[in-house]
SERO-4910 file (N, C-alpha, C, O; in steps of 0.05 Angstrom, whole numbers):
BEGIN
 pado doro    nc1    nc2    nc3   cac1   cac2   cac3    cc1    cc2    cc3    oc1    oc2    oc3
  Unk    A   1772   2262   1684   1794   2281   1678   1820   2266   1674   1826   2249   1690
  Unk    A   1840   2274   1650   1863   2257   1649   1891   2273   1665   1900   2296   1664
  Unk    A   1896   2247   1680   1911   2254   1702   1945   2255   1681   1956   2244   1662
  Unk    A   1951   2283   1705   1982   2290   1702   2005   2287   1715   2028   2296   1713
  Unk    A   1992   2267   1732   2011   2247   1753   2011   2226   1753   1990   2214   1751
  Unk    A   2032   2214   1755   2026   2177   1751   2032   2162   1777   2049   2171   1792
  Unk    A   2018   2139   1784   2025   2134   1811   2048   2121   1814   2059   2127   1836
  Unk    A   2061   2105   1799   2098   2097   1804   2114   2128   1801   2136   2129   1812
  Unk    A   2107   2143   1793   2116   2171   1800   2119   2175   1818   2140   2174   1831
  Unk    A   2092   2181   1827   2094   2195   1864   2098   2171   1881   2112   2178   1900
  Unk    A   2093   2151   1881   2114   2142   1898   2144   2136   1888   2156   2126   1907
  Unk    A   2158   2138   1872   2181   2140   1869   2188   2168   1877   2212   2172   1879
  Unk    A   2171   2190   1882   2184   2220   1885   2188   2213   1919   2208   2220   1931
  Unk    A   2167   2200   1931   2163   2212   1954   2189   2185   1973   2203   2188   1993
  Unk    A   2187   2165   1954   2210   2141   1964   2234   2165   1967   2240   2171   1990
  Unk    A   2244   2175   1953   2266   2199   1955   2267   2220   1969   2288   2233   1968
  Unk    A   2247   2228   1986   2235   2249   2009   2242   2231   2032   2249   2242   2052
  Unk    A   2240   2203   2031   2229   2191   2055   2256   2203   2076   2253   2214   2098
  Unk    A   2281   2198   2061   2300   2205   2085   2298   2242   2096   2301   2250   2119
  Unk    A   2293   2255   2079   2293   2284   2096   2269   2302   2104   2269   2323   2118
  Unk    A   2248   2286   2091   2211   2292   2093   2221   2313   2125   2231   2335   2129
  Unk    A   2215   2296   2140   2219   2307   2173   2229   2333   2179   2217   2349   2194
  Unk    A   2256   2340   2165   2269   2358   2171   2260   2385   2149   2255   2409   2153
  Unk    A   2263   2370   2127   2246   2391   2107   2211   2405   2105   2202   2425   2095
  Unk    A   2200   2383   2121   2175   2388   2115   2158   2392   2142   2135   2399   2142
  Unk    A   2172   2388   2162   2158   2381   2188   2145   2403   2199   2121   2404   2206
  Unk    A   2169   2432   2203   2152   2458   2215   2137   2472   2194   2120   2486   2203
  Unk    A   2138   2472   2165   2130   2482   2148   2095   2478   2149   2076   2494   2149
  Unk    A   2095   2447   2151   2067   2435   2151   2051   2434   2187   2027   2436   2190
  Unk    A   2064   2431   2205   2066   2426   2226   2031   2443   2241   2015   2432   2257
  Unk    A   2030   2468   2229   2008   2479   2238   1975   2465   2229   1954   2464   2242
  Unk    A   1981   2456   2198   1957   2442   2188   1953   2409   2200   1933   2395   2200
  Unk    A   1983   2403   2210   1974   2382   2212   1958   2372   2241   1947   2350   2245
  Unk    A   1962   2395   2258   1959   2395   2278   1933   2408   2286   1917   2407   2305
  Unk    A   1936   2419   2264   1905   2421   2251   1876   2404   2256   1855   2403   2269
  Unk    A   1892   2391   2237   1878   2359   2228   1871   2337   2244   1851   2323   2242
  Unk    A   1893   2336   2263   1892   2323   2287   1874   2331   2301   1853   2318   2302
  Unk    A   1880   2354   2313   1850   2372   2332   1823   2357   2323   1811   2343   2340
  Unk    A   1816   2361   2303   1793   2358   2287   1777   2328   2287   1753   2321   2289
  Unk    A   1801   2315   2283   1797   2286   2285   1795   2271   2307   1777   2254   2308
  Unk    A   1813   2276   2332   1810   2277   2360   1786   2278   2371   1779   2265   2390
  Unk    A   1770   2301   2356   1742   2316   2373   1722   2289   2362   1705   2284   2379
  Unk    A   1719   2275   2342   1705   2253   2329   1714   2234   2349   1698   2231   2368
  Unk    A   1734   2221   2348   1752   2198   2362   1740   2176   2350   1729   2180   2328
  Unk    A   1738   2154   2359   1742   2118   2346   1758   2113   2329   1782   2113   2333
  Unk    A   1748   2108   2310   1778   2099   2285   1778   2118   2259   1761   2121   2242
  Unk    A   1803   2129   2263   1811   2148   2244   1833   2123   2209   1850   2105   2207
  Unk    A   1820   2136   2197   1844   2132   2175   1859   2151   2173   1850   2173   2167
  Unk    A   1887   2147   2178   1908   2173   2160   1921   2162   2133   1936   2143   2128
  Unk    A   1911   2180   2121   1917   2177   2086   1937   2198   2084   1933   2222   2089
  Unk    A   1966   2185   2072   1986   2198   2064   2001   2194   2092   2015   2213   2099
  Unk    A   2002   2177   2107   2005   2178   2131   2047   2185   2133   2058   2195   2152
  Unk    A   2055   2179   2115   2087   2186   2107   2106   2174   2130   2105   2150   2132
  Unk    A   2120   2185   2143   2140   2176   2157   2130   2179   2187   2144   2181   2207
  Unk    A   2098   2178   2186   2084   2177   2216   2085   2201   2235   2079   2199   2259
  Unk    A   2095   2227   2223   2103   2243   2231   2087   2254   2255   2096   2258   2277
  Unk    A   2056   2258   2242   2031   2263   2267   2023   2245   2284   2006   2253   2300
  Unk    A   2033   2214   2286   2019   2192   2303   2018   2198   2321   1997   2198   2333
  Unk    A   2043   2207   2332   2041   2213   2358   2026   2234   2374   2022   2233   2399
  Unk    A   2019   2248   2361   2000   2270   2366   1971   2270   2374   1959   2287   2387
  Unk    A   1959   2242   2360   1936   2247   2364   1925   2229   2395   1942   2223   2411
  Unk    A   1908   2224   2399   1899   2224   2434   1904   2190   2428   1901   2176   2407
  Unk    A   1912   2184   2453   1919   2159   2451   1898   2133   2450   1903   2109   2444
  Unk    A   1872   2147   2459   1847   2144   2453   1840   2125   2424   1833   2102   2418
  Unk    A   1848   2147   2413   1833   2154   2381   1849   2126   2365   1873   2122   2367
  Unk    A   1834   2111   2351   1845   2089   2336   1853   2099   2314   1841   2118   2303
  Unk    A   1881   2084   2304   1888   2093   2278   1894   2072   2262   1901   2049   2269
  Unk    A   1893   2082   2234   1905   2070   2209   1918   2081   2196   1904   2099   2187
  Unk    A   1939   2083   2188   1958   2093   2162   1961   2078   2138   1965   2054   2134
  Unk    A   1957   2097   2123   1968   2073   2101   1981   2104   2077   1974   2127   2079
  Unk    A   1998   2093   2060   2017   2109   2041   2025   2101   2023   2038   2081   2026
  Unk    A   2022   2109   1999   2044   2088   1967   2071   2091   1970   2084   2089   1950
  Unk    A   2084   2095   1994   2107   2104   1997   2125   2079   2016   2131   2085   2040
  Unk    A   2133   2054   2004   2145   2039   2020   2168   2048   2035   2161   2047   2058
  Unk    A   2188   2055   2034   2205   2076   2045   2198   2106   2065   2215   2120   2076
  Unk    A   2170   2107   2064   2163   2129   2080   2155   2117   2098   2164   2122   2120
  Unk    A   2131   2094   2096   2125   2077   2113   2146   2061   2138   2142   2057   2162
  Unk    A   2173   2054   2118   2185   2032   2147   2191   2059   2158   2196   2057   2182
  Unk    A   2192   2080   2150   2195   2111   2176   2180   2105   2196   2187   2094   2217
  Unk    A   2153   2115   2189   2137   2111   2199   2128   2090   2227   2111   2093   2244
  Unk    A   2148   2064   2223   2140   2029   2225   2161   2034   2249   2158   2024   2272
  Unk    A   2180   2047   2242   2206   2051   2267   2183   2075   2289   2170   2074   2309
  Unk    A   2187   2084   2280   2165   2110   2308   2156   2093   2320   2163   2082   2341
  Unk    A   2137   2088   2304   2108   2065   2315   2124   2045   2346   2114   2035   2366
  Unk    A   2143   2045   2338   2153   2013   2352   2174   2044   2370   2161   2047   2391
  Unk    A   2182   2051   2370   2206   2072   2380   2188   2093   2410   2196   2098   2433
  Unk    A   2165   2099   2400   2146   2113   2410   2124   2084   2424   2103   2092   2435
  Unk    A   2126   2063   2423   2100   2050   2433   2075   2056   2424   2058   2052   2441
  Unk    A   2069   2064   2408   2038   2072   2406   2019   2060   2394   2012   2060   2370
  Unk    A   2009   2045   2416   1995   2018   2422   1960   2027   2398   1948   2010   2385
  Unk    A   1953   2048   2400   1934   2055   2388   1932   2055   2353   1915   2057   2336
  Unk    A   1960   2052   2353   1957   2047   2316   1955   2017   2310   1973   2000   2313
  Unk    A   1932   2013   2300   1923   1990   2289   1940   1973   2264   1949   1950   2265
  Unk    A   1944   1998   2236   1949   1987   2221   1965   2000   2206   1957   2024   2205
  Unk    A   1991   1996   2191   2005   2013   2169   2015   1998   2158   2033   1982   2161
  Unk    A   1994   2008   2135   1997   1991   2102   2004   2011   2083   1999   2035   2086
  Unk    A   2022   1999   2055   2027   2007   2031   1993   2013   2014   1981   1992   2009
  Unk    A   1982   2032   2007   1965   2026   1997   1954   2053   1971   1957   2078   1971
  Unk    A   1944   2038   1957   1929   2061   1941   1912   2077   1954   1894   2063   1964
  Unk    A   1908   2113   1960   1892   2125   1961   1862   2121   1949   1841   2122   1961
  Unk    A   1867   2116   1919   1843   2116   1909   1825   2090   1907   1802   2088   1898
  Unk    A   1845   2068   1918   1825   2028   1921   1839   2023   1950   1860   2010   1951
  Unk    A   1829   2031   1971   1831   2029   1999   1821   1997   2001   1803   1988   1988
  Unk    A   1833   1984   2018   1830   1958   2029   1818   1954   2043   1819   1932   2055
  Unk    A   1796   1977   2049   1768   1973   2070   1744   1966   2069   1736   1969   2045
  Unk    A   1726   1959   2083   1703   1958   2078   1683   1988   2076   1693   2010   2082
  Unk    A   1659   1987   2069   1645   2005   2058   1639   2018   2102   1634   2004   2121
  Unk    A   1644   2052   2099   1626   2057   2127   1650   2049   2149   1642   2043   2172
  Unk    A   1670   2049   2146   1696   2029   2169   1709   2053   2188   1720   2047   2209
  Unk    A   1707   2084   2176   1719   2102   2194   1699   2127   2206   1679   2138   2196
  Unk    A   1712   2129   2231   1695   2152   2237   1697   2175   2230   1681   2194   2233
  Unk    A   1731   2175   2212   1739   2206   2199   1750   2189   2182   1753   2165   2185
  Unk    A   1758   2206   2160   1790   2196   2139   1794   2226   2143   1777   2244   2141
  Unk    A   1835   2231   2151   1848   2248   2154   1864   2257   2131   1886   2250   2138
  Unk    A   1865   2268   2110   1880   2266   2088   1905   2296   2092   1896   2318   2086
  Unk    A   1931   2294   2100   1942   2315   2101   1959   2313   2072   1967   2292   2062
  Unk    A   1963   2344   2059   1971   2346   2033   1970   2323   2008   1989   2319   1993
  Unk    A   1948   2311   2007   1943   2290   1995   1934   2294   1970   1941   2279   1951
  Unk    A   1915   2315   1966   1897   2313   1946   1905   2317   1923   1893   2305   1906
  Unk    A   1926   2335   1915   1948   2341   1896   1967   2332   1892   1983   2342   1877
  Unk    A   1971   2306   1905   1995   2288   1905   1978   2257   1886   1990   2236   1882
  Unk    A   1959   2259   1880   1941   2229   1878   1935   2232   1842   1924   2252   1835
  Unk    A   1939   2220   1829   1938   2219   1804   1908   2227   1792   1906   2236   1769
  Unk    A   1886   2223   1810   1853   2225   1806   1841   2233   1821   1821   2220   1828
  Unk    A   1846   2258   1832   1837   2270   1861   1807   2265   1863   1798   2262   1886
  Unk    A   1791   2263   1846   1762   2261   1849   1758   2238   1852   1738   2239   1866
  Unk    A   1763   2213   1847   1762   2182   1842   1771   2178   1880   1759   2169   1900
  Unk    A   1798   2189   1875   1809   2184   1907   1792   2201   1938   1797   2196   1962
  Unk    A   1775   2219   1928   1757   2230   1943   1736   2214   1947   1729   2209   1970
  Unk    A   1721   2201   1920   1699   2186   1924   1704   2161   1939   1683   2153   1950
  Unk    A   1724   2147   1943   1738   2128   1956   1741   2137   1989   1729   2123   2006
  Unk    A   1752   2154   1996   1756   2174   2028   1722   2164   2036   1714   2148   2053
  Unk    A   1708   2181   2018   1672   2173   2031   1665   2147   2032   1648   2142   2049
  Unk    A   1674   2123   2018   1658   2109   2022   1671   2090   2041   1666   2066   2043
  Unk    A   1687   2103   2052   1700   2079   2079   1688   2103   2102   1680   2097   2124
  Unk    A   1689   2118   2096   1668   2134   2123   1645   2122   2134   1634   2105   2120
  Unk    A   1633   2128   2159   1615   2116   2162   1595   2146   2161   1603   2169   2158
  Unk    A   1568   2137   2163   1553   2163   2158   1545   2178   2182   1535   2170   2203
  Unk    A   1554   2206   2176   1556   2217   2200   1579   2232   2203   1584   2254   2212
  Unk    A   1599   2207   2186   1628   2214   2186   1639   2233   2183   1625   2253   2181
  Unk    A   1668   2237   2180   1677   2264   2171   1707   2265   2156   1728   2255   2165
  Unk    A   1704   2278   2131   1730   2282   2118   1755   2301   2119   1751   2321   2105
  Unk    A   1767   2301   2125   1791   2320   2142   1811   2319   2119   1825   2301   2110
  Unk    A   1809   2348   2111   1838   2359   2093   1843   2375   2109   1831   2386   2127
  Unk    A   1875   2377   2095   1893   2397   2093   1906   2402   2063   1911   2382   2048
  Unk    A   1911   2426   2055   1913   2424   2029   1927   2442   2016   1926   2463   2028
  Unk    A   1938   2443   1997   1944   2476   1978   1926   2475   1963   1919   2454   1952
  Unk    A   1910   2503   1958   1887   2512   1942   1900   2530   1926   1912   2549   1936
  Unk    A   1898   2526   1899   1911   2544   1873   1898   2572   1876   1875   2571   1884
  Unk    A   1905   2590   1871   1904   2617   1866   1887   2613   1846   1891   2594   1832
  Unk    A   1864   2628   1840   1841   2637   1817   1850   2651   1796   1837   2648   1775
  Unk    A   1872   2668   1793   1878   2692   1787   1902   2705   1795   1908   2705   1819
  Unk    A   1921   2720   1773   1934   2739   1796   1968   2717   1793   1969   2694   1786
  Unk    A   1990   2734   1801   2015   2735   1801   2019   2703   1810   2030   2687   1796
  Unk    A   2007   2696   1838   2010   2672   1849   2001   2648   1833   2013   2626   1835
  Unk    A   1976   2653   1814   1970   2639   1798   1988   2635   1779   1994   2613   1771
  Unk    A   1997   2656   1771   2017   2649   1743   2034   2634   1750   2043   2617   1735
  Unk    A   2044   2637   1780   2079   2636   1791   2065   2595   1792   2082   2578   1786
  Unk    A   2041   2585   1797   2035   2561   1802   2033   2546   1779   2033   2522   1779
  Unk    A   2033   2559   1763   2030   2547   1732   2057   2540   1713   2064   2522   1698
  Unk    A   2067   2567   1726   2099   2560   1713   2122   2545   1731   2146   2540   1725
  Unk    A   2106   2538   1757   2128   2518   1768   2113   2481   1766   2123   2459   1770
  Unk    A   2086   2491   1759   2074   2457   1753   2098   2438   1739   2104   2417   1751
  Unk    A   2108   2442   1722   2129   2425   1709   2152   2405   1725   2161   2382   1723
  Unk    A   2154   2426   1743   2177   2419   1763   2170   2408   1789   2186   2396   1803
  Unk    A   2132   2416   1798   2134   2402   1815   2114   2376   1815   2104   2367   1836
  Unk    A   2111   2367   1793   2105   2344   1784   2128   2328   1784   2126   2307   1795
  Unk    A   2147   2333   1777   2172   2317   1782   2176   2317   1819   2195   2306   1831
  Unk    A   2160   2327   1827   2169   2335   1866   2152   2314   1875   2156   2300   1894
  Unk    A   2134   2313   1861   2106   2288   1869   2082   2311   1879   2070   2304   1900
  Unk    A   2073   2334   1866   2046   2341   1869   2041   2359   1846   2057   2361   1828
  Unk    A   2016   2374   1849   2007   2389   1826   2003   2422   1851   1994   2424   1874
  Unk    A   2015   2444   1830   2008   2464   1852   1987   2477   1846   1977   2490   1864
  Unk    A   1974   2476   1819   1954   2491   1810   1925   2478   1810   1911   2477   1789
  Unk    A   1918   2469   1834   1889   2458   1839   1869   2486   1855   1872   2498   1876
  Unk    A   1854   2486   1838   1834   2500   1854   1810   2505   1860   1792   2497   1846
  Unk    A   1808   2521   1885   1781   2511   1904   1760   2499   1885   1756   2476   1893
  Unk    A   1746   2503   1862   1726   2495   1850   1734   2462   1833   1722   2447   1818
  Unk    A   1746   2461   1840   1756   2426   1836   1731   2407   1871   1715   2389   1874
  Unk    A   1741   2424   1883   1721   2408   1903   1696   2417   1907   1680   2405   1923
  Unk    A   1688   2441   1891   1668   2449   1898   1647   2430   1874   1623   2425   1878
  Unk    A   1658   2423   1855   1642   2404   1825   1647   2378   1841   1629   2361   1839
  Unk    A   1674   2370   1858   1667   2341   1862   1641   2335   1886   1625   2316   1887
  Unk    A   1643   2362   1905   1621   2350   1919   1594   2357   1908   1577   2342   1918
  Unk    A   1586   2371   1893   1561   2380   1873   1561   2344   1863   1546   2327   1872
  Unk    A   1584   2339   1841   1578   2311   1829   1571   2287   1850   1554   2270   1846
  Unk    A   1590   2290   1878   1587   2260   1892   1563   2267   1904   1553   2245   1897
  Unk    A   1546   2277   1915   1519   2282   1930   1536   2272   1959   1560   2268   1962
  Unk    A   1511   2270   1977   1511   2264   2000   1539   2266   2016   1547   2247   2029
  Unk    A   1556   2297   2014   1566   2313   2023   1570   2337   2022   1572   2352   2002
  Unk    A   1572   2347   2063   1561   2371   2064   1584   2391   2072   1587   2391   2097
  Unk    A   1596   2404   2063   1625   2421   2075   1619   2432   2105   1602   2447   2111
  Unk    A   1630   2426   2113   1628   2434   2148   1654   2455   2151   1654   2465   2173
  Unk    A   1671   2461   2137   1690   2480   2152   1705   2485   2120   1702   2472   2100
  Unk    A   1722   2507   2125   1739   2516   2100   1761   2544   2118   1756   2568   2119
  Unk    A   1779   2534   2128   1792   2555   2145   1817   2558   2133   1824   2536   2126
  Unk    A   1839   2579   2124   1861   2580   2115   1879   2575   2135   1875   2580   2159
  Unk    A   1905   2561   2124   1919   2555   2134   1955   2575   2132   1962   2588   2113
  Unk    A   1967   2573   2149   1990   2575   2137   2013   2558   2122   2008   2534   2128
  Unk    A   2032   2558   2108   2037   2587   2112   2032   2609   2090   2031   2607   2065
  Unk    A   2028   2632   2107   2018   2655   2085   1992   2650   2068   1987   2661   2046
  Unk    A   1970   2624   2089   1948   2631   2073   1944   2615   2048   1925   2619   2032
  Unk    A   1957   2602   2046   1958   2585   2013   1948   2559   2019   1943   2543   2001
  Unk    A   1946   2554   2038   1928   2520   2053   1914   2524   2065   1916   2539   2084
  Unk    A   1886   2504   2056   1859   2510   2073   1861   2476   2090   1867   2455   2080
  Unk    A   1856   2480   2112   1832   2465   2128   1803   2456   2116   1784   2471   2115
  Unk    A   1802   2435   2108   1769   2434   2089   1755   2407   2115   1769   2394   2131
  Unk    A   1734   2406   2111   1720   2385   2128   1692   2384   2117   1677   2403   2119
  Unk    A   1687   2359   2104   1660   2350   2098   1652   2324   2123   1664   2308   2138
  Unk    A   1626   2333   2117   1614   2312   2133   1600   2292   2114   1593   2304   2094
  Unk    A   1594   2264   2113   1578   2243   2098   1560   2250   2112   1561   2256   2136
  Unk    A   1531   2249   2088   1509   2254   2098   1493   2220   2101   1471   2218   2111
***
């Protein structure tokens, strides 16, 4: 599928978020991401966080649980790099600049990948999905959070006629559910384990596949 985002884009959109992300985005998202956390926690060993931004959730998750971050967002990252060091949190392994969709891992390396609002921010959502699995180990488990486009209906229109503008924001608003339902039909050997709505108002799901 030809992509309508480019990746010096979104990270140039989100380099420009990096200073107010927190304040703008923090309670809005705060329920999914905490979400996500929960979810990932209950797995524990080494988590990837993809989109990991200005580290906003690190601290959240059990001190236990190993982590990695990584983000195309150099500017969101040294956020991120100050917490890390501000907060002590001896459990984060690693935070790298990195492509979503050519991860710097080996094949089978996590016990989850955590992806919060990611999937619509990535120039090849299906390429960058097939990538999430194959650093999983089997067994594993894939952790969204997400906006799911409207099928139909006022909200749909209202997502279609603001795509223009929020492609310039760094995401796409009009993705929907059956985008993941063909990528996991196409990738095989995953199995959806959860699909719960999120707030706010219901427009973000909780998704969780398992590698089979």
């Amino acid at each position: 599928m030809a992509s309508d985002i480019d990746r010096a884009g979104v990270a140039k959109a989100y380099g420009r978020w990096a200073p107010v992300y927190d304040l703008v985005f923090g309670k809005v998202f705060e329920h999914g991401r905490q979400s996500t956390i929960a979810a990932a926690d209950k797995i524990g060993g080494r988590i990837l966080d993809v989109g990991v931004g200005t580290g906003l959730s690190l601290s959240d998750y059990s001190p236990s649980t190993k982590l990695c971050g990584v983000d195309i967002s150099e500017p969101m990252l040294r956020k991120a790099q100050q917490r890390v060091r501000a907060l002590n949190l001896c459990n984060v392994e690693t935070l790298a600049v990195m492509d979503a969709k050519n991860l710097a891992f080996k094949d089978g390396f996590f016990d989850a990948v955590v992806a919060q609002y990611v999937v619509t921010a990535v120039p090849d959502p299906e390429a960058t999905l097939d990538d999430f699995i194959r650093v999983l180990k089997h067994g594993g488990e894939l952790i969204l959070v997400n906006h799911i486009g409207a099928e139909s209906g006022a909200r749909r229109a209202f997502e279609l006629a603001f795509a223009p503008l929020a492609r310039r924001l760094g995401w796409r608003p009009e993705f929907p559910w059956v985008r993941l339902v063909d990528w996991a039909a196409k990738h095989g050997g995953v199995t959806l384990v959860e699909r719960r709505s999120m707030p706010p108002m219901g427009h973000f799901s909780l998704i969780r596949y398992r590698k089979s």
